[in-house]
C-alpha positions in Angstrom: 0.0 0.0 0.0 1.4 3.7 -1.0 2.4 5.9 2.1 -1.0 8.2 2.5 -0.4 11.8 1.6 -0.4 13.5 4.3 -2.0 16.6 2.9 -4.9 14.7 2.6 -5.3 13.7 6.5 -7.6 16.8 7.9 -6.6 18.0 11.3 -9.9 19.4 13.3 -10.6 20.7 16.9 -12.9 19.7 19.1 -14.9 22.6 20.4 -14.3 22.6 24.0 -10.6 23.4 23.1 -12.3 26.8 21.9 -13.3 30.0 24.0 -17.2 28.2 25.6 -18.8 31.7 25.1 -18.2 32.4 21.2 -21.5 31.6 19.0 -21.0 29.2 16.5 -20.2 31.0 13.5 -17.4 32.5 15.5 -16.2 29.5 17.0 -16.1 27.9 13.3 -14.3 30.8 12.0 -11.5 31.1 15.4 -10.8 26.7 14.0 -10.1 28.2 10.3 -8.1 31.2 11.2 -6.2 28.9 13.9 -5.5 26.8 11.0 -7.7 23.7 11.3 -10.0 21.9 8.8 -12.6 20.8 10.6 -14.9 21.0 14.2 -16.2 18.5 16.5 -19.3 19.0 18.0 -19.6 18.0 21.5 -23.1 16.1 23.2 -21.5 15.4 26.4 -23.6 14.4 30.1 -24.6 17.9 30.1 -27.9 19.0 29.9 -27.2 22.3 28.0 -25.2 20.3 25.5 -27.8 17.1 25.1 -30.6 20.4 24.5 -29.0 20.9 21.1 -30.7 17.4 19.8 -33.5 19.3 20.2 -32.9 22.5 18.3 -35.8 23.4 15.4 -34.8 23.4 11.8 -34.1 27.0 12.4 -31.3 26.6 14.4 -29.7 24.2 12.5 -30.0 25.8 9.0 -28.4 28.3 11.2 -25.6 26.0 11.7 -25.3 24.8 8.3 -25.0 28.6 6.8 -22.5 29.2 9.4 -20.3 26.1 8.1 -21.1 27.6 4.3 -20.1 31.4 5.3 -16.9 30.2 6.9 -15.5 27.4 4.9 -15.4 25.5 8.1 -17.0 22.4 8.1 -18.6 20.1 11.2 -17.7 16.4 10.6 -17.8 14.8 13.5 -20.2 14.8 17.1 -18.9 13.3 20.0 -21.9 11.7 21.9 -20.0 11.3 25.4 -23.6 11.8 27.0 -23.8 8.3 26.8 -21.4 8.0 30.0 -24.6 9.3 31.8 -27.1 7.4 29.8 -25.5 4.6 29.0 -27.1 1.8 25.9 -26.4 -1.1 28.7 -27.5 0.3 32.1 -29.5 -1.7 34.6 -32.4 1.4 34.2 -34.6 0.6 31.2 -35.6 4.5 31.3 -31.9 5.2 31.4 -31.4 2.8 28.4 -34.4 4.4 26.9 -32.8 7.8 27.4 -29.8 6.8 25.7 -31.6 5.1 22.5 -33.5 8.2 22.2 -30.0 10.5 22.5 -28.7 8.2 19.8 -31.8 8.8 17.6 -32.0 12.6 17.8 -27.9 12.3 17.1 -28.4 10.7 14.1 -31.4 13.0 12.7 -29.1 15.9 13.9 -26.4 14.7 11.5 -28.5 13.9 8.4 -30.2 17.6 9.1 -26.5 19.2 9.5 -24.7 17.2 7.3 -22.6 15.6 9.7 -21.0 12.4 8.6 -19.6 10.7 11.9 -21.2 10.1 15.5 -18.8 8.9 18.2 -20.6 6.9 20.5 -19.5 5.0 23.6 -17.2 2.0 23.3 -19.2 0.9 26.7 -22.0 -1.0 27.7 -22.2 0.9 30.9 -19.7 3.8 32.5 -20.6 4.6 36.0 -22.2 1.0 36.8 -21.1 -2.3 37.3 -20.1 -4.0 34.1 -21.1 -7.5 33.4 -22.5 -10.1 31.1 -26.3 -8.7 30.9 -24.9 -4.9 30.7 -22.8 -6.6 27.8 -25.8 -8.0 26.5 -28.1 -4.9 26.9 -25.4 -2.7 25.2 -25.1 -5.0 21.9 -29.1 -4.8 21.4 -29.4 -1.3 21.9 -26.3 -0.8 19.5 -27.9 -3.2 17.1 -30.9 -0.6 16.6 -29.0 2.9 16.9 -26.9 0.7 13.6 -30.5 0.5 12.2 -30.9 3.8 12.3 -27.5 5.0 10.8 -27.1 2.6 8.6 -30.9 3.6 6.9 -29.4 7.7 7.5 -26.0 6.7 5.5 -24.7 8.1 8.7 -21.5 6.6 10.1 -21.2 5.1 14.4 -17.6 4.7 15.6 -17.0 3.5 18.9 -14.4 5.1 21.4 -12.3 3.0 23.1 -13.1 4.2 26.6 -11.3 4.1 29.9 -13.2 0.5 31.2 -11.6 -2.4 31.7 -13.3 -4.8 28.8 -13.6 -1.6 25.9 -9.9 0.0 26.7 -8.6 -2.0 24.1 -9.1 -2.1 20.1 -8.7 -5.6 20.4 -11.8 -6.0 22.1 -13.9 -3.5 20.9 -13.3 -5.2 17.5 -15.1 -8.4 18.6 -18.2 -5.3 18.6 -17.4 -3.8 14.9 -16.7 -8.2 14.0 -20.2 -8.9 15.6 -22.3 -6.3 13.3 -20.0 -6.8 10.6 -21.7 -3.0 8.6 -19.6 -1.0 7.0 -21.9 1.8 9.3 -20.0 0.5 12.4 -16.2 1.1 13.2 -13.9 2.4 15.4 -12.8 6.0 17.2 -9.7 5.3 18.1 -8.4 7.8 21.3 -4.8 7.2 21.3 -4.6 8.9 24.7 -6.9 6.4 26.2 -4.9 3.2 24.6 -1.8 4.9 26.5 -3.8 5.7 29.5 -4.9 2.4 29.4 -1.9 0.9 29.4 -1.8 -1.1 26.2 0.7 -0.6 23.2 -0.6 1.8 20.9 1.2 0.6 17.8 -0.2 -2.8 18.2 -3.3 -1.7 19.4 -3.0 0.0 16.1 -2.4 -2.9 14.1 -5.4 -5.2 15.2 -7.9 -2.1 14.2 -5.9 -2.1 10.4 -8.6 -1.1 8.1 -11.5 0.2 10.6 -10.5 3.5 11.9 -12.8 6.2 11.1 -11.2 8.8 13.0 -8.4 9.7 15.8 -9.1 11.4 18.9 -5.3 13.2 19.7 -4.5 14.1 23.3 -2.0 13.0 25.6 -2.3 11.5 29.2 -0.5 10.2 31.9 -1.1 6.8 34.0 -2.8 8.6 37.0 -4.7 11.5 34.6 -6.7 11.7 31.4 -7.6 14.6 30.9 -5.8 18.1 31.0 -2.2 16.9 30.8 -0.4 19.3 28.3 0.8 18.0 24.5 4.0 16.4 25.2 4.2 15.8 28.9 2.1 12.4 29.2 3.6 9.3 28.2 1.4 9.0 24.7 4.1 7.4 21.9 2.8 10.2 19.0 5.5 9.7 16.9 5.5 6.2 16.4 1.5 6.2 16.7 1.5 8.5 13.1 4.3 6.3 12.1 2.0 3.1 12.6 -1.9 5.0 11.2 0.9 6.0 8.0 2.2 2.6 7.6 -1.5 1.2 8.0 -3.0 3.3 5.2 -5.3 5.5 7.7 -6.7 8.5 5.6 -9.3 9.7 7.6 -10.0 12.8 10.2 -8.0 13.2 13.2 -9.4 15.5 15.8 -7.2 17.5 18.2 -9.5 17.1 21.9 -8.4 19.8 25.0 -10.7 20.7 27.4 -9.8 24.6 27.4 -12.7 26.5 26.7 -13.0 28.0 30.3 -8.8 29.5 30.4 -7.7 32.7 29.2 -5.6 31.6 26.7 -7.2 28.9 25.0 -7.2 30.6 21.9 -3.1 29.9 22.3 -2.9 26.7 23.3 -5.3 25.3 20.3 -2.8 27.1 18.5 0.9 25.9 20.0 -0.7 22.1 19.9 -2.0 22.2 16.3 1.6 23.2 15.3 2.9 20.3 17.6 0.6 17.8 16.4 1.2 18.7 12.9 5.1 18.3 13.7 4.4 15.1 15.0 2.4 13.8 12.2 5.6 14.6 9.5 7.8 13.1 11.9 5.7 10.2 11.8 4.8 9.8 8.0 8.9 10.4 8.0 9.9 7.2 9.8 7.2 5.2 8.5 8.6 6.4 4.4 12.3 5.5 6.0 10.5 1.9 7.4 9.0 1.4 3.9 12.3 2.2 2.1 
């Protein structure tokens, strides 16, 4: 397989590394001048965020003209609400909850012209995971696939920070089990490290269904809010491996710095850095093929 060009591989933001109080045109227009190709929207276990699933076809032909005015596009909506609402939870009104967050997701993106929904690679987040969460969790995936699959609208799974979905490995037996081209994998690179398992290998067993990269860097005791560079995630040799594997698709920068004064800033330093990163990776992996 020829080395992807790495021109082709879009670099986008997820919006909570952007200033919380600009409106959405100027959020989308901040990403493009800060150098980005692309937004994630966020539908996390707030109740201020899971309201936009709800917005009237005003509001989001709003949205739309505001990705058309400033050549920034949305591709991507990460659906962490389903740590709160999880598909495999004990609560069939909880379950029922999450179905329905799933199903307004997926209208949202046909009505936006969003084209990727990352939804939990977890059966349950804040409860006790076991065979019948397990269970619960593939039959309430098994209809949210329905749905996309009938929307042309494409579900990756996260690995998450549990025990049986930290790893690709396993969450592959999920994308095996469906077997739908509407079903693959969000691979967070940070988690994998955070995790503990080898990212390049991890890597290797998801060869061929990686829709997107999550991008952020961790250390063993912390997940979140560790600055580019100081965690222990392997970038280099994690570009090297997505080059050398023939990944093409979006990757997707994720901070959590929309509340500090100089958010603006870091979005900026760590797009340079991942960017750096990326060359150096596509570099050794050219040097590999060689």
């Amino acid at each position: 397989m020829p080395l992807p060009n790495l021109d082709c591989i879009p670099l986008g933001i997820y919006e909570k590394a952007l200033p919380q109080n600009l409106s959405w045109p100027e959020r989308l227009e901040t990403a493009r001048q800060l150098g980005y190709e692309h937004v994630e929207l966020s539908i996390d276990e707030t109740d201020e965020r899971i309201a936009r699933l709800d917005w009237e076809p005003k509001k989001r032909a709003d949205l739309r003209q505001a990705m058309l005015d400033t050549g920034m596009p949305i591709r991507s909506m990460c659906v962490s609400a389903h740590r709160r609402f999880p598909l495999g939870s004990a609560s069939e009104a909880v379950r029922q909850t999450g179905l329905d967050i799933l199903k307004k997701a997926i209208d949202f993106a046909v009505d936006t012209g969003l084209r990727l929904i990352m939804t939990a690679g977890a059966d349950v987040y804040y409860e006790d995971s076991h065979e019948e969460s397990r269970a619960r969790f593939l039959e309430g995936l098994e209809r949210g696939l329905e749905w996309a699959s009938a929307a042309g609208v494409m579900l990756a799974l996260e690995n998450w920070d549990v025990p049986l979905y930290g790893s690709l490995r396993k969450m592959m037996e999920v994308v095996r089990h469906f077997h739908s081209p509407w079903l693959q994998l969000y691979v967070d690179i940070g988690n994998l490290a955070f995790m503990g398992h080898d990212v390049v290998l991890e890597l290797e067993a998801a060869r061929g269904h990686i829709a997107a990269v999550h991008i952020k860097d961790t250390k063993p005791c912390q997940l979140r809010y560790v600055a580019l560079g100081r965690g222990t995630v392997p970038f280099v040799p994690a570009f090297a491996k997505l080059a050398e594997i023939g990944f093409y698709g979006p990757m997707v920068l994720e901070l959590w710095t929309e509340n500090e004064p100089d958010a603006l800033q870091t979005a900026a330093e760590a797009g340079h850095l991942v960017r750096h990163w990326m060359q150096q990776g596509w570099e050794v992996c050219r040097q590999q093929l060689q």
